[in-house]
VEXZANU-600178 format. One record per residue: residue number from 1; residue in three letters; chain; y, z, x of N, C-alpha, C in turn. Coordinates in Angstrom, 1 decimal, padded with zeros to 4 digits. Last residue first. Layout:
(site NUM,ala,A,(Y,Z,X),(Y,Z,X),(Y,Z,X))
...
! end
This chain:
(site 222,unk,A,(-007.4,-026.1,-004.2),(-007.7,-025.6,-002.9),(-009.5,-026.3,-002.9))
(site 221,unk,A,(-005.7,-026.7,-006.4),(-005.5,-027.3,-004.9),(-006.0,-026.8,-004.0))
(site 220,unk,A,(-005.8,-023.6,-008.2),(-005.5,-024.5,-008.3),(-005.2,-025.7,-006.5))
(site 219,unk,A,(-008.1,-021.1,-008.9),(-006.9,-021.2,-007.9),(-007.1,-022.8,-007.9))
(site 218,unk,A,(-009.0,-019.5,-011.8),(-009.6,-020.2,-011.1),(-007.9,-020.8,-010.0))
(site 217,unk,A,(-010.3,-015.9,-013.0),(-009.0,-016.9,-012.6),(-010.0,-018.5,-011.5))
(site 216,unk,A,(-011.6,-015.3,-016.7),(-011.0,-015.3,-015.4),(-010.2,-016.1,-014.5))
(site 215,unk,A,(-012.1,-014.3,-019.7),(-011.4,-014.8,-018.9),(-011.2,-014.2,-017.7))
(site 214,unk,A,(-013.5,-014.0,-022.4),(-014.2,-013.4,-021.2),(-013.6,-014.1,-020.4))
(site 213,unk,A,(-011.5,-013.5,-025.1),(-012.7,-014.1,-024.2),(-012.9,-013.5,-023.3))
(site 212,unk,A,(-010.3,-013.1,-027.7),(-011.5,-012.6,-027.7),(-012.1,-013.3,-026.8))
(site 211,unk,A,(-007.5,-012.9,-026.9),(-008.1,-014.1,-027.3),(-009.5,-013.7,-027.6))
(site 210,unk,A,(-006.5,-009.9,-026.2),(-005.6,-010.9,-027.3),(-006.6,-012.0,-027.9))
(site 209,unk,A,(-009.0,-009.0,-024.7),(-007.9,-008.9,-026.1),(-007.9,-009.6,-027.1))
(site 208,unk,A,(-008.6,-010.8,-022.4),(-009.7,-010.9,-023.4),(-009.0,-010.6,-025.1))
(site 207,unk,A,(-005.7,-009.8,-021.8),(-005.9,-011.7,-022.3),(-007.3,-011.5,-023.0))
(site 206,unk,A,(-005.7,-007.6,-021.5),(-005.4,-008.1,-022.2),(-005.4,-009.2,-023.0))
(site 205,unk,A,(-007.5,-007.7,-019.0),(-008.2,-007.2,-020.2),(-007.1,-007.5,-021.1))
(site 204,unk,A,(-005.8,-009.7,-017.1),(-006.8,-010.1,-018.1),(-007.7,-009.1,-019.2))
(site 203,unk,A,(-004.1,-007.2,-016.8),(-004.0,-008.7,-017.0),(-004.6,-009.2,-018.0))
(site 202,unk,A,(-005.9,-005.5,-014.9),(-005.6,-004.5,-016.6),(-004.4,-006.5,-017.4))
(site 201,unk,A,(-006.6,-006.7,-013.1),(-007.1,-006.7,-014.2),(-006.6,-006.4,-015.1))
(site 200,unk,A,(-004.1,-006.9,-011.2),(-004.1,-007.8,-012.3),(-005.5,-007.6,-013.1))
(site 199,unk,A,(-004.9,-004.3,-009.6),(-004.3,-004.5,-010.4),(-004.3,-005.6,-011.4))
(site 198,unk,A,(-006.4,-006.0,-007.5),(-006.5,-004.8,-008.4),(-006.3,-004.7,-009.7))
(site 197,unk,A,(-004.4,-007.5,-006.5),(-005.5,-007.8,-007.1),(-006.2,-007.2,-008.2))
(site 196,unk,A,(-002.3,-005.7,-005.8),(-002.0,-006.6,-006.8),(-003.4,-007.3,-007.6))
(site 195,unk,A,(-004.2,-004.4,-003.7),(-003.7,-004.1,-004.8),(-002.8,-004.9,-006.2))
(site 194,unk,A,(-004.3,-006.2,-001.1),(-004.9,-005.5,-002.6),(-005.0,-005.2,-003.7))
(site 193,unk,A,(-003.0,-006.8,000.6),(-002.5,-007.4,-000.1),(-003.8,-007.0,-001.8))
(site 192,unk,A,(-004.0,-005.5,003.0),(-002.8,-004.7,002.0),(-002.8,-005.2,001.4))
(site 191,unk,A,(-006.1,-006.8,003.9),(-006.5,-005.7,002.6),(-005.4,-005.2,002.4))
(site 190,unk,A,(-004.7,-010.7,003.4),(-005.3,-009.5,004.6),(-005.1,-007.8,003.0))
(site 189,unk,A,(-006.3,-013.1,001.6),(-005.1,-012.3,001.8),(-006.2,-011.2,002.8))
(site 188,unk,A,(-007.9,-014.4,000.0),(-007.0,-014.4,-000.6),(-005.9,-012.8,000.5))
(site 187,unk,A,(-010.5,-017.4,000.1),(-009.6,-016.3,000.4),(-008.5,-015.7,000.0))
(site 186,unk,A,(-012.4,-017.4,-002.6),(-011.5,-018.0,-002.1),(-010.8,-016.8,-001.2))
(site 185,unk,A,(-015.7,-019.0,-003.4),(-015.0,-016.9,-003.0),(-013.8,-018.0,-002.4))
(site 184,unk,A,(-016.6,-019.7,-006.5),(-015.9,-019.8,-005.2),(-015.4,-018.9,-005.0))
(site 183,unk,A,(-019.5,-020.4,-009.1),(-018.5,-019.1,-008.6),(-018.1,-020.1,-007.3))
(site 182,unk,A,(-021.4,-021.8,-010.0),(-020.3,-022.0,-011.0),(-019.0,-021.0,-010.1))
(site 181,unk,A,(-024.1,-019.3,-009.4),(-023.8,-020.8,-009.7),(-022.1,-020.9,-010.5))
(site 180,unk,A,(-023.5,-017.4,-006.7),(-023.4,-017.4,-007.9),(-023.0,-018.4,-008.4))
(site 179,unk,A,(-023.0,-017.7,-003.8),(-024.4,-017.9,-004.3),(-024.5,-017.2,-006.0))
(site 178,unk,A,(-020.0,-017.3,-004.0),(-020.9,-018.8,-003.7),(-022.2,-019.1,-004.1))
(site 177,unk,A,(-020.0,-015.2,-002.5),(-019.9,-014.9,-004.3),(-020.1,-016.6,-004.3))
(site 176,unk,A,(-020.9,-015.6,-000.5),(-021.8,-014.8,-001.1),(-021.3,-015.2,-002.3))
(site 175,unk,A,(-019.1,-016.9,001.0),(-020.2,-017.5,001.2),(-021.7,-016.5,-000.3))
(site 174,unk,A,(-017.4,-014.9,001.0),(-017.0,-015.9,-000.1),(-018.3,-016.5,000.5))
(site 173,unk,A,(-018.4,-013.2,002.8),(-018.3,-012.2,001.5),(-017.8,-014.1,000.6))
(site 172,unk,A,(-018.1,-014.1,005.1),(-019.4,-013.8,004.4),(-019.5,-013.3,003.0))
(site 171,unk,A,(-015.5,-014.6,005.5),(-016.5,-015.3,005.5),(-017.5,-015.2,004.7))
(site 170,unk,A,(-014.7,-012.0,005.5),(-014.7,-012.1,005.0),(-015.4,-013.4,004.6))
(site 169,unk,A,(-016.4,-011.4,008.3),(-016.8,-010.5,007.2),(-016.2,-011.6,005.9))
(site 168,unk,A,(-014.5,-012.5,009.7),(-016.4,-012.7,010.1),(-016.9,-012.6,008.4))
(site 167,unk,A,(-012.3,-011.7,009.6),(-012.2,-012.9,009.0),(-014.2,-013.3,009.0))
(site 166,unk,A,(-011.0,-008.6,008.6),(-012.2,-009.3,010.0),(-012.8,-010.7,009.0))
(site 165,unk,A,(-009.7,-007.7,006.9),(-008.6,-007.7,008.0),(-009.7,-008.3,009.0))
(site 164,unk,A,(-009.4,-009.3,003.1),(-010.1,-008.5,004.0),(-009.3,-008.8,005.8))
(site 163,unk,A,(-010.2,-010.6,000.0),(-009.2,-010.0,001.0),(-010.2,-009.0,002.0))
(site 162,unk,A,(-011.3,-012.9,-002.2),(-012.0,-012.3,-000.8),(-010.7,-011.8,-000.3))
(site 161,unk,A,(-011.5,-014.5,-005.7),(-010.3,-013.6,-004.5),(-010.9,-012.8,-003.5))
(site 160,unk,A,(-013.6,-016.3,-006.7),(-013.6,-014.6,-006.4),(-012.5,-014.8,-005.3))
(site 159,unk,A,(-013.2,-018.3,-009.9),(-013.0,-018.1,-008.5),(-012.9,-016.4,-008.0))
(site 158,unk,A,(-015.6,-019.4,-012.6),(-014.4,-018.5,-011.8),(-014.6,-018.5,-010.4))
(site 157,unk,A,(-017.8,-019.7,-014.8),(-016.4,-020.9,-014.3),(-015.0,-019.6,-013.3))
(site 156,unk,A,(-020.8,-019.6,-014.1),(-019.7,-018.5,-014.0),(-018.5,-019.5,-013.7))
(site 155,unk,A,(-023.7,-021.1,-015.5),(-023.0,-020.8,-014.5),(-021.9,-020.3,-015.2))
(site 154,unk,A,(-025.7,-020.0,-017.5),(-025.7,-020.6,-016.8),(-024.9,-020.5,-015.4))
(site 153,unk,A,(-025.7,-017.8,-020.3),(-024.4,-018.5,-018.9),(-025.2,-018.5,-017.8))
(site 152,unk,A,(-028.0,-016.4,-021.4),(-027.9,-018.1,-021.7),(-026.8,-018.5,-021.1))
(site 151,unk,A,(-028.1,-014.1,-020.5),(-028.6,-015.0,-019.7),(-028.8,-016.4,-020.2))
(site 150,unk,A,(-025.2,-012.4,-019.7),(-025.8,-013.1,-020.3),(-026.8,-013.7,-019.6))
(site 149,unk,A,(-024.2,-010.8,-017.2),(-025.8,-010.4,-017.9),(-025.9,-011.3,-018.7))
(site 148,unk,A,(-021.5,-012.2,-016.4),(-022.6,-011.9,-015.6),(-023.7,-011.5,-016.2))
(site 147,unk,A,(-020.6,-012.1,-019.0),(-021.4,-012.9,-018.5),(-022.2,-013.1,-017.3))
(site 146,unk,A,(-019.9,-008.9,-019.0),(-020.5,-009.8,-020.1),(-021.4,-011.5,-019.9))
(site 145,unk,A,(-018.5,-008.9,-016.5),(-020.0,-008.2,-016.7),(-020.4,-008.6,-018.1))
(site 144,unk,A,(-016.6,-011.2,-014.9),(-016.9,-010.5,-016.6),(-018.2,-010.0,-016.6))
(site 143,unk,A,(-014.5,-010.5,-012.3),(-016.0,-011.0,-012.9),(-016.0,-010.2,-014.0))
(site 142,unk,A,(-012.4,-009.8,-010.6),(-012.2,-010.1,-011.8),(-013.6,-010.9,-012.8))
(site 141,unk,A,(-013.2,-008.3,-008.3),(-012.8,-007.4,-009.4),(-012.4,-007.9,-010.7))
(site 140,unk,A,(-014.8,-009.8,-006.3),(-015.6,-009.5,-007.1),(-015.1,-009.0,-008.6))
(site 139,unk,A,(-013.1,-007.9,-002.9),(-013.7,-008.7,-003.9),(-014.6,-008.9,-005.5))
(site 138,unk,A,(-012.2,-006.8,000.0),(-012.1,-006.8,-001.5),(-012.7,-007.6,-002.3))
(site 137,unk,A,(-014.4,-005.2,002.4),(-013.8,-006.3,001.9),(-013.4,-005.6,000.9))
(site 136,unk,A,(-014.5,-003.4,005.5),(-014.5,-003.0,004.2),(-013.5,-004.4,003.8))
(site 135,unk,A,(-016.9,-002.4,007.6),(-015.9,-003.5,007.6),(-015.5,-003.9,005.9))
(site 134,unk,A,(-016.8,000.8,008.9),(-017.2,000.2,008.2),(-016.2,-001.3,008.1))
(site 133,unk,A,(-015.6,003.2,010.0),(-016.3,002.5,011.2),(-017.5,001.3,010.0))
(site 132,unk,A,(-014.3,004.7,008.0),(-013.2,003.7,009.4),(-014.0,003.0,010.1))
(site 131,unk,A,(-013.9,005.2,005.1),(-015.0,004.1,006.1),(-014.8,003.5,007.9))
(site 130,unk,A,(-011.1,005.7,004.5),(-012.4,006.8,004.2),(-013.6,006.2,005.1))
(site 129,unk,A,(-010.1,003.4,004.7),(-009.5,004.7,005.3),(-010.5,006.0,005.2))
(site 128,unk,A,(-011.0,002.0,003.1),(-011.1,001.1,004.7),(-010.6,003.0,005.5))
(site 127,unk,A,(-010.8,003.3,000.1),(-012.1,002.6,001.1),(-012.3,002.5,002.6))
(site 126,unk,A,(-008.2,002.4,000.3),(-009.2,004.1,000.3),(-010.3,003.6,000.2))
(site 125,unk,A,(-007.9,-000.2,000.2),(-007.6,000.5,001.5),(-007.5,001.9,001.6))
(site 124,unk,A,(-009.2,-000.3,-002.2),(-009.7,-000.9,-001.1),(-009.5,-000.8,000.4))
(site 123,unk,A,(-007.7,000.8,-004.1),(-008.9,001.1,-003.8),(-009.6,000.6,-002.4))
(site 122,unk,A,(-004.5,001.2,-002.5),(-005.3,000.1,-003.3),(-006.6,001.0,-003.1))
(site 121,unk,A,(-002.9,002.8,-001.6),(-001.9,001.3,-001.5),(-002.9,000.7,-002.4))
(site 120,unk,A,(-003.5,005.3,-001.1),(-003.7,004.3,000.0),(-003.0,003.2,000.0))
(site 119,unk,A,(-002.8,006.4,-003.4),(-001.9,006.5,-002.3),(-001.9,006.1,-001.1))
(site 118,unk,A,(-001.8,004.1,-006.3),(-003.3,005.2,-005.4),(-002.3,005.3,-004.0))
(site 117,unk,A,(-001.2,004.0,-009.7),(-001.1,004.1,-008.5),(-002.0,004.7,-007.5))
(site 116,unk,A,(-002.9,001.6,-011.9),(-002.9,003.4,-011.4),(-002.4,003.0,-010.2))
(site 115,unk,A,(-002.4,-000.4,-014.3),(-002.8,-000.3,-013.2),(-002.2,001.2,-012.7))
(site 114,unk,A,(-003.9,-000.3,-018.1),(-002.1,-000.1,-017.1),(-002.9,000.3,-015.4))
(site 113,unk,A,(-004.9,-001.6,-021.4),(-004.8,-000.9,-019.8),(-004.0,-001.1,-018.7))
(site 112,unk,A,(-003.0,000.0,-024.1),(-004.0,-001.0,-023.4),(-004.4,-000.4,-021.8))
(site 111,unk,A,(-001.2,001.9,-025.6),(-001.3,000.4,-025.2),(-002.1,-000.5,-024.7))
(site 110,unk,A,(-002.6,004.1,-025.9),(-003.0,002.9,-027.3),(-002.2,002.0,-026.9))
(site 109,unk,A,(-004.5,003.7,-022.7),(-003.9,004.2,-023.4),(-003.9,003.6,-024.4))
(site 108,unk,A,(-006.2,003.7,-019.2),(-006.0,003.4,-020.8),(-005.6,004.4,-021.6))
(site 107,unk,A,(-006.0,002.8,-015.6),(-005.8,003.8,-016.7),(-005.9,003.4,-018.1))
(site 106,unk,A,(-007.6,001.6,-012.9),(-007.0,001.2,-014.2),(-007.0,002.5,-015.1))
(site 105,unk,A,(-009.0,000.5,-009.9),(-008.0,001.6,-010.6),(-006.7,001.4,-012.0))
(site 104,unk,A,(-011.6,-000.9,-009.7),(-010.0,-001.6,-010.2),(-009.5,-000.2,-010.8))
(site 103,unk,A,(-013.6,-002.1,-007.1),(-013.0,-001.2,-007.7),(-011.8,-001.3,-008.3))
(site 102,unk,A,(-014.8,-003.7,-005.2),(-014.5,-004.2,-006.2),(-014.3,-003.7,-007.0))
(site 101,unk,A,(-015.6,-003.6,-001.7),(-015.1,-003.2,-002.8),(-014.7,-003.7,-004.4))
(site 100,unk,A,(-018.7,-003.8,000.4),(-016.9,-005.0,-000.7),(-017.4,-004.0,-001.8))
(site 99,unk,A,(-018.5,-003.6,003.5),(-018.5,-003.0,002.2),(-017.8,-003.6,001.5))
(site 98,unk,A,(-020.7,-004.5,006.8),(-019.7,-004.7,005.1),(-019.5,-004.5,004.0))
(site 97,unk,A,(-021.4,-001.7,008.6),(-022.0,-002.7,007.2),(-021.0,-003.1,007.4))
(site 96,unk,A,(-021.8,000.2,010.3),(-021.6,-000.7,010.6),(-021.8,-001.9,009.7))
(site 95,unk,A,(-021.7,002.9,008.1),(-021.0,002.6,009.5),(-022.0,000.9,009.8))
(site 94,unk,A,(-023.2,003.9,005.9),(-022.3,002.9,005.7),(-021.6,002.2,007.0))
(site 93,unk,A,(-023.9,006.4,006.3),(-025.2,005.4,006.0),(-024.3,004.0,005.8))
(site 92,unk,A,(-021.9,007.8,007.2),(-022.6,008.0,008.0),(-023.2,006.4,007.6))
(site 91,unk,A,(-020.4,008.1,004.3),(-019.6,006.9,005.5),(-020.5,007.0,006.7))
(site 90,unk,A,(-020.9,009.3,002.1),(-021.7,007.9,002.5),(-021.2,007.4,003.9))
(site 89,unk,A,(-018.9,010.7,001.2),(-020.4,011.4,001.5),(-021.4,010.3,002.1))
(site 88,unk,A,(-016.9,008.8,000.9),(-016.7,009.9,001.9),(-018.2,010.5,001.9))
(site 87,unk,A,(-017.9,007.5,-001.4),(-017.7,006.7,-000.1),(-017.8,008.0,001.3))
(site 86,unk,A,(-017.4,009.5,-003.4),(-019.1,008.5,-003.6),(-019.0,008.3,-002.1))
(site 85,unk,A,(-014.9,010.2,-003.5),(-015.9,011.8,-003.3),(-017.6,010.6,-002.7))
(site 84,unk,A,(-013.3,007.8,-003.8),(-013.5,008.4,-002.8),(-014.6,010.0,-002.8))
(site 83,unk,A,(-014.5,007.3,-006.8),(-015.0,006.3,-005.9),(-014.4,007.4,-004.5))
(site 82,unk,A,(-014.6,008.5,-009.1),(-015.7,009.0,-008.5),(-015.8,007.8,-007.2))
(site 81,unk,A,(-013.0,007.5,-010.6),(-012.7,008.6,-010.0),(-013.6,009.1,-009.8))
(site 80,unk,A,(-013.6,004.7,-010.6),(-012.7,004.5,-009.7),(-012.3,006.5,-010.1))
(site 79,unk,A,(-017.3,004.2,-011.0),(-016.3,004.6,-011.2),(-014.6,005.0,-010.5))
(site 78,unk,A,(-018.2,001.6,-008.4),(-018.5,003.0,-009.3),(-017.2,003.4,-009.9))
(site 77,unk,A,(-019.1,-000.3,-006.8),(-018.7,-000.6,-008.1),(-018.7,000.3,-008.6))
(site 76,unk,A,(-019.4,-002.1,-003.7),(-019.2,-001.1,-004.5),(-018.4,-001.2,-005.8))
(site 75,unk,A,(-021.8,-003.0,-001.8),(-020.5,-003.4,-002.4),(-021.0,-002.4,-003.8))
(site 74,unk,A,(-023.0,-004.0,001.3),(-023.1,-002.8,000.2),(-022.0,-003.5,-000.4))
(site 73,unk,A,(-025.8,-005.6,003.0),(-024.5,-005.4,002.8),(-024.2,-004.2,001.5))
(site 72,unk,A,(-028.3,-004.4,003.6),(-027.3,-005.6,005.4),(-026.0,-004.7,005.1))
(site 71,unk,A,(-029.6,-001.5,002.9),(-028.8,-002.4,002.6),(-028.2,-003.6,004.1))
(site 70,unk,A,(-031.1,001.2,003.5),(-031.7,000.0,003.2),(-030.6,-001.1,003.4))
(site 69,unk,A,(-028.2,003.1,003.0),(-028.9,003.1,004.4),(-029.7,001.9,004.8))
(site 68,unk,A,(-027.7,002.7,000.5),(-026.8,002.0,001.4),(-027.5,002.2,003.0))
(site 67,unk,A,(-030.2,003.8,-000.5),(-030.1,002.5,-000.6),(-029.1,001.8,000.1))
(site 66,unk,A,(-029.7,006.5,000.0),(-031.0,005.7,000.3),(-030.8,004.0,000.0))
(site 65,unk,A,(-027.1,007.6,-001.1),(-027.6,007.4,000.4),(-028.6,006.2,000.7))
(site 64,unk,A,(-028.1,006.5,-004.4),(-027.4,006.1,-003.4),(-027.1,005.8,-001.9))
(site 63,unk,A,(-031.2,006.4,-005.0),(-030.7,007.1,-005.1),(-029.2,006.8,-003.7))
(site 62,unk,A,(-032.8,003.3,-006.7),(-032.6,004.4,-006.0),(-031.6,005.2,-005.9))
(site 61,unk,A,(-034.1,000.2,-007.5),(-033.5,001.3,-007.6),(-033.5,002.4,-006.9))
(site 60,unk,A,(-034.8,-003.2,-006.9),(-035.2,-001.8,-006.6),(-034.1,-000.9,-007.1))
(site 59,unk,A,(-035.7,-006.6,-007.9),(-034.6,-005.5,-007.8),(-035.5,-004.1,-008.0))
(site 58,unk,A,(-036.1,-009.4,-007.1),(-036.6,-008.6,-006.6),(-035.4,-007.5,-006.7))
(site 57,unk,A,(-035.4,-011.0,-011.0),(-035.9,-011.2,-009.2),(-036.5,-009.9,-008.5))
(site 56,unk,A,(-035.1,-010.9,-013.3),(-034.2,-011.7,-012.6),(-034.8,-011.6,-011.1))
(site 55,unk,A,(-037.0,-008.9,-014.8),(-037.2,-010.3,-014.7),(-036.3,-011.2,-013.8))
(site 54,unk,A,(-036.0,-006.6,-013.7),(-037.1,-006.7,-012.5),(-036.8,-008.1,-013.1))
(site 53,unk,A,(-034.0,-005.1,-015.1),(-033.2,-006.5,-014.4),(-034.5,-006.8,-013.8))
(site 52,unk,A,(-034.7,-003.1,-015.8),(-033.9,-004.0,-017.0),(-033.9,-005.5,-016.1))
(site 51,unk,A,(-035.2,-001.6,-013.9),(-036.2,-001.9,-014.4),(-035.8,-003.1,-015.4))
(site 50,unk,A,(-033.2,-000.8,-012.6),(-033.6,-001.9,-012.0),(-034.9,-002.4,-012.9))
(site 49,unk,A,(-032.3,001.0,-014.7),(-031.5,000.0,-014.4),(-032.0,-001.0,-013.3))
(site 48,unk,A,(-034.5,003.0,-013.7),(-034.3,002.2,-015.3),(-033.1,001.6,-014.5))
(site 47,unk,A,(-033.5,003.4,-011.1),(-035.2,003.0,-011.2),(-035.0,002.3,-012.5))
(site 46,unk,A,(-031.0,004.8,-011.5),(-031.3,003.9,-010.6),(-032.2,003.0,-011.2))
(site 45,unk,A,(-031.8,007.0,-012.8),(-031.0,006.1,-013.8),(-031.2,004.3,-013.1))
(site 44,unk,A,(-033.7,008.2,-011.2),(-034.2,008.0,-012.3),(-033.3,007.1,-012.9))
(site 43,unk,A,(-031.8,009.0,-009.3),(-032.5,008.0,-008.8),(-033.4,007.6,-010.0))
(site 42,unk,A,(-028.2,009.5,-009.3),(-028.9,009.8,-010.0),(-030.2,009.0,-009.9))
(site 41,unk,A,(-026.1,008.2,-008.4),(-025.9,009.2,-008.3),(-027.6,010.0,-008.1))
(site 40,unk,A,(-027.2,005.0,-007.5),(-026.8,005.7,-008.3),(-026.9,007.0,-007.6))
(site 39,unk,A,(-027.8,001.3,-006.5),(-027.7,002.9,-006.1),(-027.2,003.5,-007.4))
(site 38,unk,A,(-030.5,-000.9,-006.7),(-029.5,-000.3,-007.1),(-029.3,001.3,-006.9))
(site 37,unk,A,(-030.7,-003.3,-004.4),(-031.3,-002.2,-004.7),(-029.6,-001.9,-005.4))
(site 36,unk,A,(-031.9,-006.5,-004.2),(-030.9,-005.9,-004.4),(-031.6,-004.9,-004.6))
(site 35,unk,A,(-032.9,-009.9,-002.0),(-033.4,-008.6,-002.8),(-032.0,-007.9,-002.9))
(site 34,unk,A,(-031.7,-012.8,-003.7),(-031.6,-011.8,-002.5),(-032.4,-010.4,-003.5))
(site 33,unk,A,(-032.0,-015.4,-005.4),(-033.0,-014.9,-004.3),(-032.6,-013.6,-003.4))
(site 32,unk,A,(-030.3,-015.2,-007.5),(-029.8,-015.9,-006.1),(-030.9,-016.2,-005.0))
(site 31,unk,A,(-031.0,-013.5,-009.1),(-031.4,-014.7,-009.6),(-031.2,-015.7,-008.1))
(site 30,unk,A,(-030.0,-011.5,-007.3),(-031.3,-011.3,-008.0),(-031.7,-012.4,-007.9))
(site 29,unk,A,(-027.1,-011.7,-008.1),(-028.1,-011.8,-006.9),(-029.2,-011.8,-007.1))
(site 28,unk,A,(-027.5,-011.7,-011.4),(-026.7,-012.9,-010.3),(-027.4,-013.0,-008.8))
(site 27,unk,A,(-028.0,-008.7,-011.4),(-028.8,-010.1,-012.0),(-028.6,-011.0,-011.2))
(site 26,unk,A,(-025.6,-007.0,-009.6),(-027.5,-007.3,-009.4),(-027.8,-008.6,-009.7))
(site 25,unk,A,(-023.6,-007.8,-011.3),(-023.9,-008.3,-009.9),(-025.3,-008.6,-009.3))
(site 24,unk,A,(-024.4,-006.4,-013.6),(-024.5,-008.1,-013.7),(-024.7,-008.5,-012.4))
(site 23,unk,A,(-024.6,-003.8,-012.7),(-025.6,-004.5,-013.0),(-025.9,-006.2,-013.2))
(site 22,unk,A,(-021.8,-003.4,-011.9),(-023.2,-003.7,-011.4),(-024.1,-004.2,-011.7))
(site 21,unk,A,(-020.8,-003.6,-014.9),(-020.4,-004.6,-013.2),(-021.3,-004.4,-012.8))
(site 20,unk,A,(-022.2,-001.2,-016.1),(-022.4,-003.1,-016.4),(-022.0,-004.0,-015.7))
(site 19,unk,A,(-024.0,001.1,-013.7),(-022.7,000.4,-015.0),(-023.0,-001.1,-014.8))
(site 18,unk,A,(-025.6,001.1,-011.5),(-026.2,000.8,-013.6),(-024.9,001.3,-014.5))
(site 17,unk,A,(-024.6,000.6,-009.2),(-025.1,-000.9,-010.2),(-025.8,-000.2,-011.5))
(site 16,unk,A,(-023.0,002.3,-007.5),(-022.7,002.2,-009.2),(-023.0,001.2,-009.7))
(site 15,unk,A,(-023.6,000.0,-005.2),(-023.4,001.3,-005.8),(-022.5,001.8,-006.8))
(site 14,unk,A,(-026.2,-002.2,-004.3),(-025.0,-001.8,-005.4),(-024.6,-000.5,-005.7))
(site 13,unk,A,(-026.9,-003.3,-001.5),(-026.6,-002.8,-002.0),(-025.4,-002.9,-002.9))
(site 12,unk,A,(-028.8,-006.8,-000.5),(-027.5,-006.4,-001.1),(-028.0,-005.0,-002.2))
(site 11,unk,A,(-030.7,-008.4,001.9),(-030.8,-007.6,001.2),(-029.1,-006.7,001.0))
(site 10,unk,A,(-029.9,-011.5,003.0),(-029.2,-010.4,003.1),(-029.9,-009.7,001.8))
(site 9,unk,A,(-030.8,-014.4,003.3),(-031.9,-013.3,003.5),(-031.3,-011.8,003.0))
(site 8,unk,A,(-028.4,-015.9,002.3),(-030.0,-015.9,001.7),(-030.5,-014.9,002.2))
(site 7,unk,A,(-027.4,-016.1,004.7),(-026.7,-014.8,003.8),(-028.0,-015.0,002.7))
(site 6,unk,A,(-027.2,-016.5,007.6),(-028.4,-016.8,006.9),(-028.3,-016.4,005.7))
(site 5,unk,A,(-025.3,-015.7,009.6),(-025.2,-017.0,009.2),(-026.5,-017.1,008.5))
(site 4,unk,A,(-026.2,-013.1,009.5),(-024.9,-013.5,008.9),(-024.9,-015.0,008.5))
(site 3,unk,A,(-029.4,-012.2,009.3),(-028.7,-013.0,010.3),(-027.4,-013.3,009.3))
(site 2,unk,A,(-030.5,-008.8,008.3),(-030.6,-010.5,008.3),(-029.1,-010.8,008.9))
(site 1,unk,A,(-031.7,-006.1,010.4),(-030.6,-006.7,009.6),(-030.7,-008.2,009.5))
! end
């Protein structure tokens, strides 16, 4: 496993990287110098979705188990009703990682999108509760997968909100979204405090909306 204080070397699982969150995440690391494997259900979808991204760096595909077993770190991006059946079958190949979550339990209707209750309190603390011997961050949930894959954006004008209960981990996890030009992982709280995170997407999909942009948050005096 690479050295924490070296996070350049950290080979980074994505699971659910051939949806478009993922996949931008990949690019961005990719482009970062880290190798990335992308997981999927499915190891043929895997293999094409790392095949889209081979110009941005060293990206692998595969079949989920196999790649969070490969991985330092994992972070997760799969569908939010397919995220505890994905975790709970994984929690063997996932025990002593860091897992960042970045799952946004959101519902849609012809008003727009509306945050879902969960009965953990947040994706992220059904994560920490399904992973018990895993060190499960939040992070990542307000990144625009439209600019994440552009490749004429340069850099990402946003700040990543890091919550998490092992201050090592979370460290590493804003040290990470740092190796995305234009990005700061800011801390933002122990993992109860999740959910509101979460939640404020369905926020900004409105604000895209309304304004046709690709808006995120930047934290002001820090």
């Amino acid at each position: 496993m690479a050295e924490q204080n070296d996070i350049s070397h950290l080979t980074i699982a994505i699971l659910g990287g051939t949806g478009d969150q993922g996949k931008g995440l990949a690019h961005r690391f990719a482009l970062a110098g880290h190798r990335v494997l992308i997981g999927s259900r499915n190891a043929d979808r895997a293999h094409a979705a790392a095949a889209e991204l081979s110009g941005a760096g060293e990206v692998e595909g595969g079949e989920n188990a196999a790649v969070a077993a490969e991985a330092d770190l994992v972070i997760v991006a799969v569908p939010w009703d397919g995220h505890a059946a994905t975790l709970s079958a994984l929690a063997g190949e996932l025990a002593g990682k860091i897992v960042v979550d970045c799952v946004n339990p959101l519902g849609f209707d012809k008003q727009g999108a509306y945050a879902l209750a969960v009965e953990e309190g947040s994706a992220a603390q059904q994560a920490a509760a399904l992973l018990p011997d895993s060190r499960v961050v939040a992070a990542f949930h307000h990144v625009s997968a439209v600019l994440l894959l552009d490749p004429t954006v340069a850099t990402v004008d946003l700040d990543v909100l890091v919550l998490g209960d092992d201050r090592e981990a979370t460290d590493l996890v804003q040290a990470l979204a740092a190796r995305i030009p234009g990005v700061r992982g800011i801390y933002g709280g122990r993992l109860r405090n999740a959910h509101q995170i979460e939640a404020l997407t369905a926020n900004l999909i409105s604000i895209n909306r309304r304004y046709k942009a690709h808006a995120g948050l930047r934290i002001t005096d820090v």
